[in-house]
C-alpha positions as CSV (number, residue, x, y, z in Angstrom):
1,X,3.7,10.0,66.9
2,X,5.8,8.5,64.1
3,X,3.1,5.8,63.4
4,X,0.4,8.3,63.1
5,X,2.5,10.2,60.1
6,X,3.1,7.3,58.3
7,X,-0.8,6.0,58.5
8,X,-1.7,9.3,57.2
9,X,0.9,9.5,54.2
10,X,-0.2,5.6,53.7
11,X,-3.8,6.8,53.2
12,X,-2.9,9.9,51.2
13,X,-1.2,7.8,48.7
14,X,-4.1,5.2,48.6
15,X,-6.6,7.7,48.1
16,X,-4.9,9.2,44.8
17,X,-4.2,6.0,43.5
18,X,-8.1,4.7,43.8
19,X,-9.8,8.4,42.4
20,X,-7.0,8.4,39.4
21,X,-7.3,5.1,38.4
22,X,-10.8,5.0,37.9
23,X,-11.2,7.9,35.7
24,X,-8.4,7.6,34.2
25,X,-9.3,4.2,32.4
26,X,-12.7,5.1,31.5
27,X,-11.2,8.2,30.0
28,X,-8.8,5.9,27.6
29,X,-11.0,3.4,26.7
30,X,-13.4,6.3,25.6
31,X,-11.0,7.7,23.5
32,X,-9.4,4.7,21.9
33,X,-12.3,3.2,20.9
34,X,-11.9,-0.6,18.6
35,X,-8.1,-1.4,18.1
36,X,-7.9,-3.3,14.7
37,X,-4.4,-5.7,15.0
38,X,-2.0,-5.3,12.4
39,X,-0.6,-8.1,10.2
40,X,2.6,-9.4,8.7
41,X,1.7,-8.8,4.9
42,X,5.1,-10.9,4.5
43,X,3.7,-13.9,6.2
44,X,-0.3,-13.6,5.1
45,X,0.4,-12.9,1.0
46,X,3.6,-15.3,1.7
47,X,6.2,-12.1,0.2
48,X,9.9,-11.8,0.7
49,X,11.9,-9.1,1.5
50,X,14.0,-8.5,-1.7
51,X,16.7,-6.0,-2.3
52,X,16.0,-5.6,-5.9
53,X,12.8,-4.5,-5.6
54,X,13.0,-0.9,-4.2
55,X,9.3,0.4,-4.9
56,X,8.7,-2.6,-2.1
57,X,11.4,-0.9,0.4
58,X,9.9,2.2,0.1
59,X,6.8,1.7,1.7
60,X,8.9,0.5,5.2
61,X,11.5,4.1,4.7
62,X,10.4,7.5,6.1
63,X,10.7,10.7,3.4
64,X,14.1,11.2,5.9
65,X,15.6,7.8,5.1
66,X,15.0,5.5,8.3
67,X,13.2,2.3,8.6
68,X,10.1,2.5,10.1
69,X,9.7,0.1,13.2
70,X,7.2,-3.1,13.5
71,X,4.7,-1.4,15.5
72,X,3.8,1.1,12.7
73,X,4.4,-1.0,9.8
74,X,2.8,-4.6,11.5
75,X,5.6,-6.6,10.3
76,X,6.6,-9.7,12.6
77,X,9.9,-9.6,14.4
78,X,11.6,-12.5,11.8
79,X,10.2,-10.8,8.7
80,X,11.5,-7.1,10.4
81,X,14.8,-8.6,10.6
82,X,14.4,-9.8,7.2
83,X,13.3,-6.0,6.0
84,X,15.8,-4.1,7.5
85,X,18.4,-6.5,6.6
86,X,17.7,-6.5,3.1
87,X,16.9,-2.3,3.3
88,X,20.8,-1.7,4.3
89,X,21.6,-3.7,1.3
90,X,19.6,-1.6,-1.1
91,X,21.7,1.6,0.3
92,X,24.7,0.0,0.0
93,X,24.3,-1.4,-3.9
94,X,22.5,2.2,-4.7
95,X,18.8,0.8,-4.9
96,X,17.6,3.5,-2.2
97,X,19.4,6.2,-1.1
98,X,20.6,6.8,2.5
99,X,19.0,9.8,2.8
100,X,16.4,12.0,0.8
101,X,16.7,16.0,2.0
């Protein structure tokens, strides 16, 4: 009797996953459409990160103060290092503030 529970909760659970999946990725891939990578403009216009140069370090700052991450800027991981490196300088020598309200 014990085998014949488990068969059924087995085929329950099999049954979900092979009606979900199916719609479920022809319902993303509907919605998503083309997915255009981004790019490192550091490493294609061959910039550098520079704390002097604030109007630069806005454009990787929020309105609220924090660094925006790789995935929505398109930076690289060294070059995000690089940023956010030379960002917390900027604060500290009074280039950008640390916070706007």
């Amino acid at each position: 009797m014990r085998d014949d529970q488990d068969n059924s909760r087995n085929y329950d659970k099999d049954d979900r996953d092979r009606s979900g999946s199916g719609s479920r990725d022809r319902r993303f891939s509907s919605k998503r459409g083309t997915f255009k990578k981004k790019v490192c403009k550091f490493c294609t216009q061959n910039l550098t990160a520079d704390y002097k140069n604030p109007d630069m370090l806005r454009r990787y700052v929020t309105e609220r103060g924090k660094i925006l991450p790789s995935r929505i800027t398109g930076n690289c991981a060294k070059h995000q290092r690089a940023l956010t490196t030379e960002i917390k300088r900027a604060r500290v020598l009074a280039y950008l503030p640390f916070d706007r309200k």
